[in-house]
N, C-alpha and C positions, 0 to 999 in steps of 0.2 A: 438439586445438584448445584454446588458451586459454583460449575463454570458457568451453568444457562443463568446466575445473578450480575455472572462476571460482563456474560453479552450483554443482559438486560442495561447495564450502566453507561456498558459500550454505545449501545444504540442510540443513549440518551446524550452521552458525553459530547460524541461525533456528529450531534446537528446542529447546526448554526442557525439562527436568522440570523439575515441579513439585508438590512433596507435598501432603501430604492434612492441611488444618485439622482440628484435634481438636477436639469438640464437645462438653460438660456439659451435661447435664438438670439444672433446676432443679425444688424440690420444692414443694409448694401454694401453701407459706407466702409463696414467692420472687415478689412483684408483676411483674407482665407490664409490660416496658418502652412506653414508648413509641415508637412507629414513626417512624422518622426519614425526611423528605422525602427524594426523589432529586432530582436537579439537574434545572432545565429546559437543554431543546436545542434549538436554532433551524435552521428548513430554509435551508439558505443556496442559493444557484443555482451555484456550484463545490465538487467533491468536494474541493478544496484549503479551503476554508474549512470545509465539513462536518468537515473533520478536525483544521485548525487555531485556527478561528473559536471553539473551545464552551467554552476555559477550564477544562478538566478538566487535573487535575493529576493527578501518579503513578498508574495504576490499580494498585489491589493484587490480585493472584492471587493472593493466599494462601489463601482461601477455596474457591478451584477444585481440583476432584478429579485424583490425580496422571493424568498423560499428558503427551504431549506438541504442544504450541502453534506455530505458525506465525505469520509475521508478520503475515499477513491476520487484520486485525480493523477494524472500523468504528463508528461509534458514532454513535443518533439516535433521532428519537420513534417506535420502530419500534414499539410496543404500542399508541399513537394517543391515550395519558392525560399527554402533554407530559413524560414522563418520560425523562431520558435512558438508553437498554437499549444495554450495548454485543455486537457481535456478535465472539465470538474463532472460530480455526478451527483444532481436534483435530485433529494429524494421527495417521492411520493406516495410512500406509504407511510410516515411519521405519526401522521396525525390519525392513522388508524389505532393506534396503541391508545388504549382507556384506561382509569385505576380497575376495571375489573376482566382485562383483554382485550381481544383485538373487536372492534366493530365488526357486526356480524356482514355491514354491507361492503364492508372491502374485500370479503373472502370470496372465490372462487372456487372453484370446481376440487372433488379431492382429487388424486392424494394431495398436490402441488399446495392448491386454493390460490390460488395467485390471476387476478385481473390482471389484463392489458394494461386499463388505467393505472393501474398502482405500482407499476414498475416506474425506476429511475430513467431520469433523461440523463443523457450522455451531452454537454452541451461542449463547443469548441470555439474558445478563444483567442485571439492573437495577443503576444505579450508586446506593450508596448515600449520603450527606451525607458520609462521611468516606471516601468513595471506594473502599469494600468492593464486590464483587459477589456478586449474588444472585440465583439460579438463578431464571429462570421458566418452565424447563420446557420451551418452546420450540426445537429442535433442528429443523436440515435436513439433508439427504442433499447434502455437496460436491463436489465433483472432488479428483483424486487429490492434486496438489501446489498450495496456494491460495498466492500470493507475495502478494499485495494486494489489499485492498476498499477499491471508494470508491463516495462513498454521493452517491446524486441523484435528483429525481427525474423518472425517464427518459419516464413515460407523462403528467406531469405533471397527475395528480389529486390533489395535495396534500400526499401519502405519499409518506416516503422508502423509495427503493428502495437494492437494493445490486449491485453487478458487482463480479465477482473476479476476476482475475486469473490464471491456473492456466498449469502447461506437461507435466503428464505427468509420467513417470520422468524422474528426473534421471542418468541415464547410458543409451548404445545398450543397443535390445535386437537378440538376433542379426546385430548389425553394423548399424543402425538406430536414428533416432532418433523415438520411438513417439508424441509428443504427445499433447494434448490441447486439446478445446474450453475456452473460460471459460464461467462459470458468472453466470447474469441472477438475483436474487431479484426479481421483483416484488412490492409489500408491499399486500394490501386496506386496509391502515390500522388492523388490529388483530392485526399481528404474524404474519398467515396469509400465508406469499409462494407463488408462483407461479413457478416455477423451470423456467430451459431454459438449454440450452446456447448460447453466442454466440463468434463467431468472426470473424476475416476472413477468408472463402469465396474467396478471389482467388487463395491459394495451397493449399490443401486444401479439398475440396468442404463435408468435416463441419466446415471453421473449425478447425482444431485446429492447435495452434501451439505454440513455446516462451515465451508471454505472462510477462513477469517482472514490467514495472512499465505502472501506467494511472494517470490522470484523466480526471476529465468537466467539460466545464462546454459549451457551446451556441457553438460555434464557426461556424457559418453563418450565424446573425442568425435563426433559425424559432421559438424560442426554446423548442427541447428541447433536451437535453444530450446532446451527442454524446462520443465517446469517442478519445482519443488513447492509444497502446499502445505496446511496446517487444516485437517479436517476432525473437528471436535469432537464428530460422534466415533470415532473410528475404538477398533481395540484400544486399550491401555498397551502406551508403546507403539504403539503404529499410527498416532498421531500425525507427524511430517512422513510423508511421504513423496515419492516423484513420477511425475507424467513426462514422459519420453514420447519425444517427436520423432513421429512415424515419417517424416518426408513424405505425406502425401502430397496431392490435391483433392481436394479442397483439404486444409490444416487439421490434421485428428493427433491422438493422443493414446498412450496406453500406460497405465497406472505398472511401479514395478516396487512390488510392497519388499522388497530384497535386500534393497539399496541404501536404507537406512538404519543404524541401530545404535545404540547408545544413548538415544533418547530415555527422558523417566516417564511414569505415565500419563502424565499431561493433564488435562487441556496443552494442549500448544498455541499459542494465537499471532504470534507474528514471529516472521522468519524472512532472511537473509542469505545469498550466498556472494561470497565475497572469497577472494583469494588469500583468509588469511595472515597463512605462515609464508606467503609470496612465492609456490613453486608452481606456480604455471597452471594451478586447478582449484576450483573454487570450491571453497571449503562452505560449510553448512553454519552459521548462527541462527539457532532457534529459543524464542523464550517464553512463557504462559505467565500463569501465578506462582510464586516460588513458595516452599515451603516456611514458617507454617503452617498456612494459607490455603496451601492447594501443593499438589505435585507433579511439579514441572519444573526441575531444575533450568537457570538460564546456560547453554551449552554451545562449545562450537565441536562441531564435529567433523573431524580432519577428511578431506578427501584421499584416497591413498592411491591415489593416480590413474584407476580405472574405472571413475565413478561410483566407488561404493564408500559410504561415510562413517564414523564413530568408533572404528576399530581404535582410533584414538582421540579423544577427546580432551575439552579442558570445561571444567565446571566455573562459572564466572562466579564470584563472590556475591553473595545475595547483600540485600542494601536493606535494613533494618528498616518500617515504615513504608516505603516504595518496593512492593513485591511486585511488580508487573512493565516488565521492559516493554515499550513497545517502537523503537528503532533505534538503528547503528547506525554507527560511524566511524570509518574506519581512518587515524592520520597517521604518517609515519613521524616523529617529531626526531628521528636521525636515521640513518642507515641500517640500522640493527637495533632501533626502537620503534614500536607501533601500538601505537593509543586506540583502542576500542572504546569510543562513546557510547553509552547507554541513556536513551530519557526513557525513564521511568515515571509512572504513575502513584500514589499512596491508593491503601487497600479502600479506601471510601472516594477517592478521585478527587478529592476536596486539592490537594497539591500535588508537585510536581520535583522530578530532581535527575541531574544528569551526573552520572558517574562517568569516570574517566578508569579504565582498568588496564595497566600496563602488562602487555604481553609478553615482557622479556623477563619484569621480575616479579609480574603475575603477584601485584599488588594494584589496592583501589582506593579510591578516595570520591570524594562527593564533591563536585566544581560550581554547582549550582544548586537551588532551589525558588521555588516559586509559588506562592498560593493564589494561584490564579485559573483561568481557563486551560488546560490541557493541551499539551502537543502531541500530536499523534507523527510528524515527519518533521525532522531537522536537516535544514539546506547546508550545507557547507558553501563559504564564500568568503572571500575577502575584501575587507573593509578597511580602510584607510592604512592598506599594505601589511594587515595581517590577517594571518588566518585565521578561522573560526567556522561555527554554525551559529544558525538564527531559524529561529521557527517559519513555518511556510508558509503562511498567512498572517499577511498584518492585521487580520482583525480580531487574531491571540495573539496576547503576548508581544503589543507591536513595540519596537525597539529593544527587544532583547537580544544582544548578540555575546557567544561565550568564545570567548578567543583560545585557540591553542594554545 
């Protein structure tokens, strides 16, 4: 299958090493600096602005112990002292992938096969003034493969939570494809979360699924954040779909395969909800592999005000060589103009390229390229008093910034 090549690249794409900062002791004599503030971060009510709204620039992982990093990372006042802590996610199943499958001694139990060990750490960092991170100690027990966190919050007590994103091995096991559940933190408010598995229960009882890409933001009007999802193995067409927040205690969820349509048959692999045509409800951008490639048109699909999507949509203009979006950005560049940024990927991931597609007269042009290491999330920020994005880690692509 197409897509399961497309994962396979993904899994490979999206891991880092990364070495190990060297550290000097200083001696008596040597005055103890002083402590440099971390940025503040604001709760916003969509996990699209939780991620793009906070104006942090490059994070550096320099300072982070070598292993290796998945794309799933989030960032928010996850310690409860208005400091910004961003959460990255260790993977520890990397190195089970062989040229001939997965090592037989990483597998566990069926159907899932998934060790203890081999799941991701969840680790939590403080960002420091100059955008260093710093350990506070804080770690959770993840799910096996995290693709994305987005941060909201779900129980709405105040505190930012986090949902991840997860799908299992990324290749069949015994002629089979093994999934998994996504992963809920719930945050008390001083960095202790509350963690369970979350799923859409429509197609596997335990929710476990090929989840690659999510957002939240309160799609029904109740005004908790519900969740929109990109699950690979689903029907053709009923790829993105949305988990609606039950207001319970403890946080559940219920899949409502209704509420989306206009989608083409997908794969789907990352998705967005963002407001937009700017009427007060957030509309749906989802994108996979575009044709010829694969089918999955990249699409935003209109919310029509009572959270149901695609009755009207717009097909974004495919970009010859880079078939595969994998985030937005959304600027207004006047009052009644709004710039939809695309980075995209090329079909073999070897480059990279960010379209800019204007929404009023629904025309595209290509603003950038790169042949270098991959972006999977573009920060919006500005930089010596203009706007732009800049990739999220300095250790791709460091100093690349693309101005409005």
């Amino acid at each position: 299958m197409k897509e399961n090549m497309i994962a396979m690249k993904l899994i490979s794409a999206l891991s880092i090493a990364l070495s190990i900062a060297a550290c000097s002791g200083g001696g008596s004599a040597t005055p103890t600096p002083t402590p440099t503030p971390t940025p503040a971060v604001t709760l916003f009510a969509t996990s699209y602005e939780n991620m793009k709204g906070q104006n942090i620039s490059q994070l550096d992982y320099s300072g982070i112990n070598s292993g290796q990093l998945t794309s799933a990372w989030a960032v928010g006042n996850f310690l409860g002292d208005g400091s910004a802590v961003v959460m990255v996610a260790r993977s520890n199943s990397l190195s089970c992938y062989t040229a001939t499958g997965i090592d037989p001694s990483c597998l566990g139990s069926a159907p899932r096969y998934i060790k203890d060990a081999n799941r991701a750490q969840f680790e939590f960092y403080k960002i420091s003034s100059t955008n260093t991170l710093v350990n506070t100690g804080k770690t959770v027990r993840g799910c096996l493969t995290p693709r994305k966190a987005v941060v909201a919050d779900f129980n709405r007590d105040g505190h930012p939570d986090i949902f991840v994103a997860c799908h299992g091995w990324d290749m069949p096991i015994n002629g089979q494809w093994a999934f998994e559940p996504s992963r809920l933190l719930i945050n008390d408010g001083q960095g202790n979360f509350a963690v369970s598995d979350v799923g859409a229960k429509d197609y596997n009882a335990d929710g476990s699924g090929f989840y690659h890409g999510a957002s939240a933001a309160d799609i029904n009007g109740d005004g908790y954040p519900d969740i929109v999802l990109t699950d690979n193995f689903r029907a053709p067409g009923k790829n993105v779909t949305v988990m609606i927040n039950q207001r319970t205690n403890p946080v559940t969820f219920v899949v409502d395969d209704t509420r989306v349509a206009g989608q083409s048959a997908g794969p789907y692999f990352s998705v967005e909800l963002i407001d937009i045509d700017k009427d007060g409800k957030v509309d749906i951008v989802a994108a996979g592999n575009e044709q010829p490639n694969g089918n999955a048109d990249t699409v935003i699909l209109y919310n029509d005000g009572s959270g149901n999507f695609g009755a009207r949509k717009t097909v974004i203009t495919a970009l010859p060589g880079y078939p595969s979006p994998q985030d937005f950005t959304v600027y207004d560049k006047s009052a009644d103009e709004r710039i939809l940024y695309l980075g995209r990927v090329s079909g073999d991931y070897s480059s990279q390229a960010v379209q800019a597609y204007n929404l009023k007269t629904n025309t595209s042009s290509i603003v950038w390229t790169g042949d270098r290491n991959w972006v999977e999330w573009w920060l919006p920020i500005t930089k010596n008093g203009q706007k732009g994005i800049t990739p999220f880690a300095n250790t791709r692509n460091s100093g690349v910034f693309i101005g409005f």
